[in-house]
TISE-530279 format. One line per 4 residues: number of its first residue (from 1); their letters; for each residue x negated, y, z negated of N, C-alpha, C, CB. Coordinates in steps of 0.05 Angstrom, whole numbers. Each point is the difference from the previous one (the first is absolute). Glycine has a CB too. Layout:
N
NUM> A> X:Y:Z:X:Y:Z:X:Y:Z:X:Y:Z ~ ...
***
This chain:
327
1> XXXX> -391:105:-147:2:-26:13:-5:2:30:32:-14:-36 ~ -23:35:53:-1:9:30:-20:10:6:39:6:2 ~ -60:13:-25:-24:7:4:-19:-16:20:10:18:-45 ~ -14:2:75:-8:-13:14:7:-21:20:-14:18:-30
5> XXXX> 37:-28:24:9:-18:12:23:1:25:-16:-14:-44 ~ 5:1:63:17:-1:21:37:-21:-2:-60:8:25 ~ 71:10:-15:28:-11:-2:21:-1:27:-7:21:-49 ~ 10:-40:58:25:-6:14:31:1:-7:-34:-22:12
9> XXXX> 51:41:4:31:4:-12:11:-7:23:0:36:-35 ~ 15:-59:35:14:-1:27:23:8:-1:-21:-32:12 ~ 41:37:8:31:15:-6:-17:31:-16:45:-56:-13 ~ -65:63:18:-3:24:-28:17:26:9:-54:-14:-16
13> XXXX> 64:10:47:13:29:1:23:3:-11:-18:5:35 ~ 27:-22:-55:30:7:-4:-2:11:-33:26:-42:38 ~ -10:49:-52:11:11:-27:-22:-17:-15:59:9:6 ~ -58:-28:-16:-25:-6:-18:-23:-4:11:26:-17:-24
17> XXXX> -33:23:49:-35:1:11:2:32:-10:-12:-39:53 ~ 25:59:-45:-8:20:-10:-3:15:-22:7:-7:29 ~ 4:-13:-59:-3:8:-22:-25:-29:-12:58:35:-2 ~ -59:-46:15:-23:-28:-5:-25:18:13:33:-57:9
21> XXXX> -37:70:11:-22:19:12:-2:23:-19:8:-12:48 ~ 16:28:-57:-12:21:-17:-7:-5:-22:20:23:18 ~ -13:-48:-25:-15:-9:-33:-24:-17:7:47:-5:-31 ~ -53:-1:56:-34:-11:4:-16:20:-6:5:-30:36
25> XXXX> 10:49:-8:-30:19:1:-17:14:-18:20:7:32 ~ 4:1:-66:-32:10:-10:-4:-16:-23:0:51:12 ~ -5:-81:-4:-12:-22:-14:-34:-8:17:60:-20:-16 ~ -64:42:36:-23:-1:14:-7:-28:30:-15:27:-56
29> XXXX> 39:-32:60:-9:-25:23:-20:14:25:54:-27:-7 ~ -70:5:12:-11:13:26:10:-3:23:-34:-3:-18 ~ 53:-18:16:20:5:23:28:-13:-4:-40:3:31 ~ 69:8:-11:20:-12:-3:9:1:27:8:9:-48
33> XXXX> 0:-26:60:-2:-4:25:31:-14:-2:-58:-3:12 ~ 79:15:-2:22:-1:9:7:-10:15:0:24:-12 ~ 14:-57:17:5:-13:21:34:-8:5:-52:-16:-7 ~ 59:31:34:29:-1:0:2:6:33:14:19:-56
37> XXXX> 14:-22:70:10:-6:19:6:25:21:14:-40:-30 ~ -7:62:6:9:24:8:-18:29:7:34:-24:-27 ~ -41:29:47:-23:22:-1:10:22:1:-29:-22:20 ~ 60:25:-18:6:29:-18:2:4:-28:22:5:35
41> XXXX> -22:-22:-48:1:-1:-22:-30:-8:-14:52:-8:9 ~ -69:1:5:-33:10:-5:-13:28:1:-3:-41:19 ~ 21:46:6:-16:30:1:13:28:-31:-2:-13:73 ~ 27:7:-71:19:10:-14:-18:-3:-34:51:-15:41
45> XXXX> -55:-13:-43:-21:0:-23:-25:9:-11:20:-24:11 ~ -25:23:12:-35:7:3:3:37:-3:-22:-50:47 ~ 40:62:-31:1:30:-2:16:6:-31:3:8:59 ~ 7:-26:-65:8:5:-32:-17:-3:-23:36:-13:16
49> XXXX> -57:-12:-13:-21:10:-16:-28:13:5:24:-30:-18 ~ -32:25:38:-25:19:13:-26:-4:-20:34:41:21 ~ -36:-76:-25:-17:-10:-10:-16:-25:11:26:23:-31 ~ -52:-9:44:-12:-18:7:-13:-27:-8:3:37:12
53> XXXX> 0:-41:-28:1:-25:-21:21:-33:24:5:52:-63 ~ 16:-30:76:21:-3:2:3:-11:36:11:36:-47 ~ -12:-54:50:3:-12:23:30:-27:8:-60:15:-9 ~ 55:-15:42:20:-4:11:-1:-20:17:8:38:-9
57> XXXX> 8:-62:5:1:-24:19:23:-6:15:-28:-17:-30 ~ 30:22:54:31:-12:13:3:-27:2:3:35:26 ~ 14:-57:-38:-4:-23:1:28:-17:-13:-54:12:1 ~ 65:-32:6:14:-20:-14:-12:-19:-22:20:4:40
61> XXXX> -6:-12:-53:-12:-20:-17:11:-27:16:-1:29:-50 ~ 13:-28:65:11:-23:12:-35:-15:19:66:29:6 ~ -70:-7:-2:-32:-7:18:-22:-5:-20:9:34:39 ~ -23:-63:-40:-6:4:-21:-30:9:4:38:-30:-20
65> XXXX> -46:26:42:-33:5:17:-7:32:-12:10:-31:59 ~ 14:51:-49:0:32:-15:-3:0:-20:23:18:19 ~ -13:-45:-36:0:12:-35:-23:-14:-2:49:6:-24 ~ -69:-25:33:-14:-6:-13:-22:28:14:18:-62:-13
69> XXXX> -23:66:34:-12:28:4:5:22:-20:4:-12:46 ~ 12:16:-54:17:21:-12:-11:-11:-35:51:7:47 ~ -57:-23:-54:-8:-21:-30:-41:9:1:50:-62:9 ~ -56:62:12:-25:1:-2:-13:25:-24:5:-20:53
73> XXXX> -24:3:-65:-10:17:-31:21:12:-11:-42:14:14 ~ 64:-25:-22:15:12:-17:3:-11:-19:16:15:26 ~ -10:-1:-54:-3:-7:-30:35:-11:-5:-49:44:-18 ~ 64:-30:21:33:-3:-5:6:7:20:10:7:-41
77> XXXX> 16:-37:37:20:8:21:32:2:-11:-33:-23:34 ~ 38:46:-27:36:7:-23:18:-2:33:-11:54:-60 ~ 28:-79:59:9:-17:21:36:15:-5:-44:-56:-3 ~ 46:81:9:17:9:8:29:-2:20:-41:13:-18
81> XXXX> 28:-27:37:15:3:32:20:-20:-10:-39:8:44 ~ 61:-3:-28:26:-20:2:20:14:15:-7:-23:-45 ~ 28:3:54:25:12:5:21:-2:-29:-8:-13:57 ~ 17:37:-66:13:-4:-31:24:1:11:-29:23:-37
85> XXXX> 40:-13:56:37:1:-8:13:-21:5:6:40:11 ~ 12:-46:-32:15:-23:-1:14:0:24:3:-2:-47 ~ 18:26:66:15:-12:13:-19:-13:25:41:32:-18 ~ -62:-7:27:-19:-11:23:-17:-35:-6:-11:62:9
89> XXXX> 7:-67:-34:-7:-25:9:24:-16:-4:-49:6:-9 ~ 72:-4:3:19:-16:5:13:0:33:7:7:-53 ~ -11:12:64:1:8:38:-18:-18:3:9:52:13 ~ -36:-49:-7:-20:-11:1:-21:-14:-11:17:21:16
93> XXXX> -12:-34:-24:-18:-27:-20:-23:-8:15:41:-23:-21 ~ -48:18:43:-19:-5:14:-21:13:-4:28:-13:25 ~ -18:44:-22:-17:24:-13:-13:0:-13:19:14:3 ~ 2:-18:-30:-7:0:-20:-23:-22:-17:46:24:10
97> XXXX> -35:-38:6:-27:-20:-3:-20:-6:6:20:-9:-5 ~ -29:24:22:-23:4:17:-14:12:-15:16:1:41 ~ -6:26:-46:-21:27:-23:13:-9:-22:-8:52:25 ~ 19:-63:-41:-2:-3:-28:-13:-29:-1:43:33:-15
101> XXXX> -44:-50:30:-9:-26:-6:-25:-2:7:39:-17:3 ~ -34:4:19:-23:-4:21:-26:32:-9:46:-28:52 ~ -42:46:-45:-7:28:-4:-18:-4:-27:46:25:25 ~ -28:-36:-44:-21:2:-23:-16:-23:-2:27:26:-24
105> XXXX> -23:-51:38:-21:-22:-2:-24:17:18:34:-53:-3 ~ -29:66:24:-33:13:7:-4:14:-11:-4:-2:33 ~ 20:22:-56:-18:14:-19:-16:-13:-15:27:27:0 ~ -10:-54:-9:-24:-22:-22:-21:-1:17:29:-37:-25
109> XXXX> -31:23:49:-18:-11:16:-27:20:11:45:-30:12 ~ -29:54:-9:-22:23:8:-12:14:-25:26:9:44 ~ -17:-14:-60:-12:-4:-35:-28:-18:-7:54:-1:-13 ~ -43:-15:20:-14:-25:-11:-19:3:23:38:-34:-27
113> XXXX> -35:39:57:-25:2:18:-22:23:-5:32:-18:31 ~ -25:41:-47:-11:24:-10:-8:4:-22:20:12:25 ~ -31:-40:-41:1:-3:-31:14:27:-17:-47:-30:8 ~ 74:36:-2:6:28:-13:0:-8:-36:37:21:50
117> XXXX> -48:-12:-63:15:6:-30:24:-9:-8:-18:35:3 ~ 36:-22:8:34:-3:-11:16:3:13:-5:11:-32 ~ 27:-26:35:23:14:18:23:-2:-16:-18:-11:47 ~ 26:37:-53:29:8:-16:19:-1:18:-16:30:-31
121> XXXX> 38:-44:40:27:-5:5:23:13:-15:-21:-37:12 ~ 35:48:4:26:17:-1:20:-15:2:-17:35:18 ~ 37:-47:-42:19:-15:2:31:9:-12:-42:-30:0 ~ 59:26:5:25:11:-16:19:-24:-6:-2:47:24
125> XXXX> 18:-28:-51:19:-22:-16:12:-17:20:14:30:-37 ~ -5:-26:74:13:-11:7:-11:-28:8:22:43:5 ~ -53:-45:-20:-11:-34:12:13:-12:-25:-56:2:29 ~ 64:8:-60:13:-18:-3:23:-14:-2:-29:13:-4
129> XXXX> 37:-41:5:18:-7:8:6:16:20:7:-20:-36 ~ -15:18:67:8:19:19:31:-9:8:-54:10:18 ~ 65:6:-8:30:-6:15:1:12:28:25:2:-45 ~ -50:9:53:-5:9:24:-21:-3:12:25:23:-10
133> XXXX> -24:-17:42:-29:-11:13:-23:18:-11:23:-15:48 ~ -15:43:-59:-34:9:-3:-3:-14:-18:-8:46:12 ~ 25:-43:-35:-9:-14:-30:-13:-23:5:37:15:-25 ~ -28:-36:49:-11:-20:-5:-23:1:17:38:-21:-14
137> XXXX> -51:40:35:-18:4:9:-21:10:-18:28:2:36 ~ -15:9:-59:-27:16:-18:-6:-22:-21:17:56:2 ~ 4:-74:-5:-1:-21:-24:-22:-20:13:57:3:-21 ~ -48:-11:52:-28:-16:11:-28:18:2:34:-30:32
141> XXXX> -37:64:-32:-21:7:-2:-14:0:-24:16:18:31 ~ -2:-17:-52:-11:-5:-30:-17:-28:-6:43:28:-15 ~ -20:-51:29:-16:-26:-1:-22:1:14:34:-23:-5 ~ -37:33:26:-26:-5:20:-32:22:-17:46:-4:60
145> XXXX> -34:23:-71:-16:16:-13:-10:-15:-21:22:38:14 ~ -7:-55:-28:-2:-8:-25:-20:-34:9:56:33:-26 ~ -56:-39:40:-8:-21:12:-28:4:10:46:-11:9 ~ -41:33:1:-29:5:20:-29:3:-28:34:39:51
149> XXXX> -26:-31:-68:-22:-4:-26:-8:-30:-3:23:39:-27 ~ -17:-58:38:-5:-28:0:-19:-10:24:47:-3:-23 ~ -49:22:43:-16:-2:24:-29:4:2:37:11:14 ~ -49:-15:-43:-24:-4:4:-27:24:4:31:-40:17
153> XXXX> -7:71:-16:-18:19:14:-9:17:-30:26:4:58 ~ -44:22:-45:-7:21:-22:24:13:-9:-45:8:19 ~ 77:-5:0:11:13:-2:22:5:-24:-18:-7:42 ~ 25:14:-48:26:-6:-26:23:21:9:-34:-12:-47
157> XXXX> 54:-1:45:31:12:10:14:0:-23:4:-17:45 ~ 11:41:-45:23:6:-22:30:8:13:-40:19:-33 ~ 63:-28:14:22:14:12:6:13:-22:17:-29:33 ~ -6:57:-19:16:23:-22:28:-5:17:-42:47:-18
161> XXXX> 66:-47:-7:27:0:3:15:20:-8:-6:-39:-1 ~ 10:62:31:26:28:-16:23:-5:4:-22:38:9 ~ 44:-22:-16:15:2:12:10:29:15:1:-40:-27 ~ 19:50:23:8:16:24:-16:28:-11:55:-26:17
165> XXXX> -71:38:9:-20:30:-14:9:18:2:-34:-8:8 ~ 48:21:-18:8:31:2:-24:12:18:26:6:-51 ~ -10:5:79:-12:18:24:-17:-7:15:7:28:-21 ~ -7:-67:22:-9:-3:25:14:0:32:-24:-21:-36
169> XXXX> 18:19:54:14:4:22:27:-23:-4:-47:19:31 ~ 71:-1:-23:24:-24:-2:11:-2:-31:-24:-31:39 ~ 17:52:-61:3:1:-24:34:11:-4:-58:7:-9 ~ 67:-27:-6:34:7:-3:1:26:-11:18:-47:-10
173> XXXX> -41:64:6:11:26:-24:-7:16:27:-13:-7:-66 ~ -3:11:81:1:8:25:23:9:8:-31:-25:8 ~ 40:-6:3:30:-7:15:23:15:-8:-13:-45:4 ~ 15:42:-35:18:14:-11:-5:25:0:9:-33:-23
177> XXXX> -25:48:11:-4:29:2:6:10:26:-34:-3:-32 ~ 29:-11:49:10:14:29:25:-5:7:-39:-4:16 ~ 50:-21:-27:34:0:-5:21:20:-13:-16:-43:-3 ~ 3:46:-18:5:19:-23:4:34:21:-37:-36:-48
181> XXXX> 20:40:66:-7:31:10:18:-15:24:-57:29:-17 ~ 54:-43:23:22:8:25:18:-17:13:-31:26:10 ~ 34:-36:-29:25:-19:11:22:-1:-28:-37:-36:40 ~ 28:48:-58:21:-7:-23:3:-22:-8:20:28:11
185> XXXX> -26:-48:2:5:-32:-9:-26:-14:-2:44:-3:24 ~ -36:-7:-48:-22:-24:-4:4:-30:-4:-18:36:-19 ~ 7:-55:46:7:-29:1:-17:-18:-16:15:9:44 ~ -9:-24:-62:-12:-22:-18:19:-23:10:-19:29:-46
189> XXXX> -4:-45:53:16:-29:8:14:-13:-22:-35:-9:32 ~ 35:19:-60:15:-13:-19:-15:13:-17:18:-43:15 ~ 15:49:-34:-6:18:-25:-14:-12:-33:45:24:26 ~ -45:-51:-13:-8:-14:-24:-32:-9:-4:49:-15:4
193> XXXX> -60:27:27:-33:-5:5:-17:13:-18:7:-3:45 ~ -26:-11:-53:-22:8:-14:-30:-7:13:33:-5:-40 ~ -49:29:30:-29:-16:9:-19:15:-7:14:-19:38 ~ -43:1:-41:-11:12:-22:-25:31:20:6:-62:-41
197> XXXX> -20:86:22:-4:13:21:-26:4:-10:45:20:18 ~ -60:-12:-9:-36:16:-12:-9:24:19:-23:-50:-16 ~ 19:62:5:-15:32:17:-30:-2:19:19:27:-50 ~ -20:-24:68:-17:1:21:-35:-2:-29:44:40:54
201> XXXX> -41:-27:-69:-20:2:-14:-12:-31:-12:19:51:-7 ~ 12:-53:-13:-7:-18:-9:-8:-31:21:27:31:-40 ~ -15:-24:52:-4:-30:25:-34:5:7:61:0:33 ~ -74:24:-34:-33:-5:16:-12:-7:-33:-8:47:55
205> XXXX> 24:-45:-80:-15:1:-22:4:-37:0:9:59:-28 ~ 8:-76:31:4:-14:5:-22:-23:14:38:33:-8 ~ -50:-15:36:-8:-10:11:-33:-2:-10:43:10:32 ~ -51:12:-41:-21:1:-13:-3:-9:-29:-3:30:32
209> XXXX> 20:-39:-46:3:-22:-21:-14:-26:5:42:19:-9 ~ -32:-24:24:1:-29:30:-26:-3:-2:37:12:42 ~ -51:8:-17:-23:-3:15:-31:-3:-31:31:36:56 ~ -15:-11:-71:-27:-7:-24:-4:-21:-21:1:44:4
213> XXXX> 25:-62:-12:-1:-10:-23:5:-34:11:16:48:-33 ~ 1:-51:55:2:-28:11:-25:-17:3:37:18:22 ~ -29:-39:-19:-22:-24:7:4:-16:21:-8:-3:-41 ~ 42:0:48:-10:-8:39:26:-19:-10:-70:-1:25
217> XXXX> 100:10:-17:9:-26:-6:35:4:-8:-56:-16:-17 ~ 52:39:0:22:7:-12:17:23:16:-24:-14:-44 ~ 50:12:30:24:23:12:7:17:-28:29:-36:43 ~ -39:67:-37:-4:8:-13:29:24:4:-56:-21:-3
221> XXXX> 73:32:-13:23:2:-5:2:23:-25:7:-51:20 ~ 2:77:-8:13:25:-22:25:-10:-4:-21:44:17 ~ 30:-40:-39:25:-5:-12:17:26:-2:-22:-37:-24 ~ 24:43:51:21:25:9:23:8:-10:-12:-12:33
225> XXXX> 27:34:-37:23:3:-14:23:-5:25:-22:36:-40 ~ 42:-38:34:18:-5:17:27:15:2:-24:-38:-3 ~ 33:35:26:26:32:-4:22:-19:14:-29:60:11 ~ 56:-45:-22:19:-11:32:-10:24:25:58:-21:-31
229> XXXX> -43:15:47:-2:14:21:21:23:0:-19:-40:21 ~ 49:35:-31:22:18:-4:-21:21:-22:52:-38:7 ~ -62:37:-18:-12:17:-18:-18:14:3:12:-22:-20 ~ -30:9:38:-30:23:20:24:16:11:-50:-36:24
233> XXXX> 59:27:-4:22:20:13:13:24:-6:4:-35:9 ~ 1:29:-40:25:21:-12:-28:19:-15:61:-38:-14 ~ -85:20:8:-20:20:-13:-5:25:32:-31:-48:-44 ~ 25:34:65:-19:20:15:25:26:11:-44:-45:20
237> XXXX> 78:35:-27:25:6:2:-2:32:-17:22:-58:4 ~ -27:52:-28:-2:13:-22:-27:21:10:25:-44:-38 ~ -50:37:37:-12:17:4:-2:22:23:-12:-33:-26 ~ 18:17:50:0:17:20:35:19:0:-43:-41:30
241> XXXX> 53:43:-48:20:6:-5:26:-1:18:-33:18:-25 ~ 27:-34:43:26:-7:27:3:-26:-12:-13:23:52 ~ 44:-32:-56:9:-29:-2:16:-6:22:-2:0:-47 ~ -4:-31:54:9:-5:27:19:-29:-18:-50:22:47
245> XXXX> 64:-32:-16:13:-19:-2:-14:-26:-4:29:26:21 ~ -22:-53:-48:-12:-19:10:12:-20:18:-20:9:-36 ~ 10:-14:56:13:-26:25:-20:-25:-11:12:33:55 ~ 4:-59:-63:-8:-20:-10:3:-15:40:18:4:-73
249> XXXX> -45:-4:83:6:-15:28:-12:-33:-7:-7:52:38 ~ 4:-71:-55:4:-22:6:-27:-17:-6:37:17:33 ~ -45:-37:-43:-29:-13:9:-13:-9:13:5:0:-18 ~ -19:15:31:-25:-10:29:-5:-33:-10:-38:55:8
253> XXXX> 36:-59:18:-11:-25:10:-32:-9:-16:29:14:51 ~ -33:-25:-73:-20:-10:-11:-8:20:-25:-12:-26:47 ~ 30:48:-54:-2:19:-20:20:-23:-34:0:60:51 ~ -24:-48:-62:12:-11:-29:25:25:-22:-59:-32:1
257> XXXX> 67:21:-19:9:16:-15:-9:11:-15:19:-16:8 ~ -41:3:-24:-22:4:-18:-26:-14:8:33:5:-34 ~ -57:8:29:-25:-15:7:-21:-11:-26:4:32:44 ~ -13:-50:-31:-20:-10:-28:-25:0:2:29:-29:-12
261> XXXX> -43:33:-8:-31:8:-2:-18:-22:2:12:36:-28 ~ -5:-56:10:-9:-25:5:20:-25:-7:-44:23:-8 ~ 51:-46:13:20:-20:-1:-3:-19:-17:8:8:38 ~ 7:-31:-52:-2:-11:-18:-16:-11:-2:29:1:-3
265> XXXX> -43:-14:34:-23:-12:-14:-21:10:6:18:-34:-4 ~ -29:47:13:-14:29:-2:-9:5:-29:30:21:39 ~ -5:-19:-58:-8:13:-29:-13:-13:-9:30:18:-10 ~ -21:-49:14:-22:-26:-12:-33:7:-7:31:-34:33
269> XXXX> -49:38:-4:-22:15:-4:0:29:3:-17:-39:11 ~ 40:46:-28:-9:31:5:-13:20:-24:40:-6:34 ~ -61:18:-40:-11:4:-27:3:39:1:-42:-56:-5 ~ 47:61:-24:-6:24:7:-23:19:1:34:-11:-11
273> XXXX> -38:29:20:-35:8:7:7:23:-20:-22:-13:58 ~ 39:27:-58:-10:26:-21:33:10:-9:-56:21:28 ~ 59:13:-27:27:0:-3:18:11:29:-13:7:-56 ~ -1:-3:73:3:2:28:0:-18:23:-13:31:-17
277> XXXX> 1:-52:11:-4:-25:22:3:-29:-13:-34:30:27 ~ 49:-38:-10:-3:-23:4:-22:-21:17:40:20:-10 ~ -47:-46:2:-15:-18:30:8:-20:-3:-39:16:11 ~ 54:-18:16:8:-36:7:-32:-15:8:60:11:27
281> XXXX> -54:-36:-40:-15:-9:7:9:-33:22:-24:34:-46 ~ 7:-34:62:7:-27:23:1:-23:-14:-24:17:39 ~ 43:-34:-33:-9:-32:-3:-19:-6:11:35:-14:-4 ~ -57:22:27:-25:-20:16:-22:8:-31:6:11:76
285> XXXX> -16:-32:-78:-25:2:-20:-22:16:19:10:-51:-30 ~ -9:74:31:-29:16:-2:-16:-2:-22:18:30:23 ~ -39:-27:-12:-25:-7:-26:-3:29:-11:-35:-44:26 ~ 39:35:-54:-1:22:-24:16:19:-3:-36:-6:2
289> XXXX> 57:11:8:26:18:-9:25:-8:-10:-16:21:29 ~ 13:-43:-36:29:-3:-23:-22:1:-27:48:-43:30 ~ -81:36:-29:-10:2:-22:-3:34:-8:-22:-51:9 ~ 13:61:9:2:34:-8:26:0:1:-40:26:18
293> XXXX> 56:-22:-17:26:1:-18:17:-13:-20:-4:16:31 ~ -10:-29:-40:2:-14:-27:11:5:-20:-28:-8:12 ~ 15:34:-15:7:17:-34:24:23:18:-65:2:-38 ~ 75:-6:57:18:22:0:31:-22:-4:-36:43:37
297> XXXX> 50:-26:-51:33:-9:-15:16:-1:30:2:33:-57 ~ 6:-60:52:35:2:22:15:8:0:1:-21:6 ~ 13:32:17:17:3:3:30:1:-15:-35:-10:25 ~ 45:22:-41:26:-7:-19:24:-5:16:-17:29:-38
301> XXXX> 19:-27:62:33:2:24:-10:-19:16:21:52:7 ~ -4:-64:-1:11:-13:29:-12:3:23:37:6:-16 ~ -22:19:12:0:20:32:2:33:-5:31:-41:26 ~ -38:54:-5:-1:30:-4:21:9:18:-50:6:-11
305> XXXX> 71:3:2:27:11:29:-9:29:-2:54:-34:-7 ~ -41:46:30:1:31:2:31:8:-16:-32:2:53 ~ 49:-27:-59:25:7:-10:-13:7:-40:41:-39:48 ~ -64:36:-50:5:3:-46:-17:13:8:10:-40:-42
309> XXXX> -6:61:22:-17:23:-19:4:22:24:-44:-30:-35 ~ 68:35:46:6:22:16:-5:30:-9:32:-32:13 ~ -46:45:-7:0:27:10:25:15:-9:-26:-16:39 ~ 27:26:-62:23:28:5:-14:28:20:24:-12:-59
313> XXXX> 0:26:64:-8:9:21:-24:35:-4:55:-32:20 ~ -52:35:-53:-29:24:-9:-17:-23:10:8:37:-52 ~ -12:-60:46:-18:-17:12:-17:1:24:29:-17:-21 ~ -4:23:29:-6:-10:38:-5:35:6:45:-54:19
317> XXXX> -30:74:-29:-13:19:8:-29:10:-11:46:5:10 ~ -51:-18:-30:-31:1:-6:-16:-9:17:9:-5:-40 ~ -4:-22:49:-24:-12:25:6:12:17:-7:-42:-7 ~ 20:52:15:9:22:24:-15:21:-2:44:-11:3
321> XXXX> -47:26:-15:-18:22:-5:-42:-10:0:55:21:-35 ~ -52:-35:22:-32:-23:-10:3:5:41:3:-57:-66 ~ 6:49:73:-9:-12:32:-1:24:18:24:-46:-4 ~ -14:67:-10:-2:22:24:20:9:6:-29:-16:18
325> XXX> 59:2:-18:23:5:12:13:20:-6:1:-36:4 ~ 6:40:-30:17:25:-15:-21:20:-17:47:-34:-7 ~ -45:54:4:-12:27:-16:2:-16:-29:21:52:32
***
């Protein structure tokens, strides 16, 4: 599908640009051109894979003149960039809305000025029903994505929906493991939290689901397993063979108890695609995609919580291992 083809990754220097880059490169692109804010973390890239294929843009998405420079002859664009942490865009919302909002209407726009192919969007459980500013910053990026297929251009936009990735930057098994070695204590804002998780892998398999089989329109959705959190803990507890204390410190400001995949009425158009994915589909009538999905079966639930079909914890140390973490 990449054969040949030029690709734009914005945000690509972080945890899933560099497993979304090592599963491009030997699909043959002729180029992938990396657009992000940080030029230590370009160079740091560039000397890690030492593939000329492999190029480098310093730039915001907030600017949208760079991205449409930065869009020129490009086939895909996998729309990466954001600010993700819940507490920072609850500090700063202004921020946050600048690069998750605003930020991604010039990705549409510098899309649509560059007749690109496709642009795959990076979305998480927390757009739905959000209870916080990113959630609801990513929940307005999904609409604007999902909308922009109505604008008349060559382009077609998709959203993919994860949730939390084992070992991207800011990853609770991180946090903990380093709790675990040296502090003996491990803090969970509440012992009763759940949430659902997918491995760095499966999230780029995800994304390339997306980019090859979509038609411009839909939110396309793995049906993740889900763990508590007291239980990752006592797994990575168990393996690394140090057990620490649990400190139950309380719930952040716009943090849920449990998270949901898609919401009640979400399920309404929601069909199933195989035995791994889900696709929501929009209420805006796009032309011809509630008819290609026609013959696919609805939805049987409501809603999808991170609280049913929990994870025992051989479970959780299985995906733990799948991701890299444990032997």
């Amino acid at each position: 599908m990449f054969n040949n083809m030029r690709i734009l990754v914005t945000g690509g220097t972080g945890s899933w640009g560099y497993e979304l880059i090592r599963q491009l490169l030997p699909q043959n692109p002729q180029q992938i051109i990396v657009f992000s804010r940080n030029e230590s973390s370009q160079v740091a890239m560039s000397r890690f894979f030492e593939d000329a294929r492999l190029t480098f843009c310093i730039g915001d998405i907030r600017d949208k003149e760079a991205l449409i420079r930065a869009c020129e002859h490009v086939d895909y664009v996998f729309h990466l960039a954001a600010l993700k942490h819940v507490p920072v865009c609850e500090d700063q919302p202004y921020e946050a809305l600048k690069t998750n909002v605003i930020g991604t209407q010039n990705v549409i726009e510098a899309a649509i000025a560059n007749k690109v192919k496709r642009v795959i969007y990076i979305s998480t459980d927390k757009a739905a029903n959000p209870s916080n500013f990113y959630g609801m910053t990513k929940a307005i990026g999904e609409k604007l994505i999902v909308y922009a297929n109505l604008l008349r251009s060559e382009t077609k936009f998709v959203c993919v929906r994860g949730g939390n990735v084992l070992g991207t930057n800011g990853s609770v098994v991180h946090l903990f493991m380093h709790q675990i070695q040296t502090k003996r204590q491990v803090g969970i804002t509440d012992l009763r939290m759940t949430r659902f998780f997918l491995t760095l892998q499966d999230a780029i398999k995800l994304l390339f689901k997306a980019s090859a089989e979509s038609i411009g329109g839909e939110i396309f959705v793995m049906t993740m397993p889900t763990c508590r959190i007291v239980d990752l803990a006592q797994v990575l507890m168990d393996s690394l063979g140090r057990q620490a204390d649990v400190l139950e410190t309380g719930i952040r400001p716009g943090e849920k108890l449990h998270e949901i995949l898609l919401t009640e009425f979400e399920s309404k158009s929601t069909v199933v695609y195989d035995d791994e994915y889900l696709v929501i589909l929009p209420p805006l009538d796009i032309p011809g995609l509630k008819q290609h999905y026609a013959s696919y079966p609805s939805v049987e639930f409501d809603s999808f919580s991170s609280s049913q079909n929990v994870m025992d914890q051989e479970h959780i140390r299985q995906m733990l291992v799948r991701g890299g973490f444990l032997a």
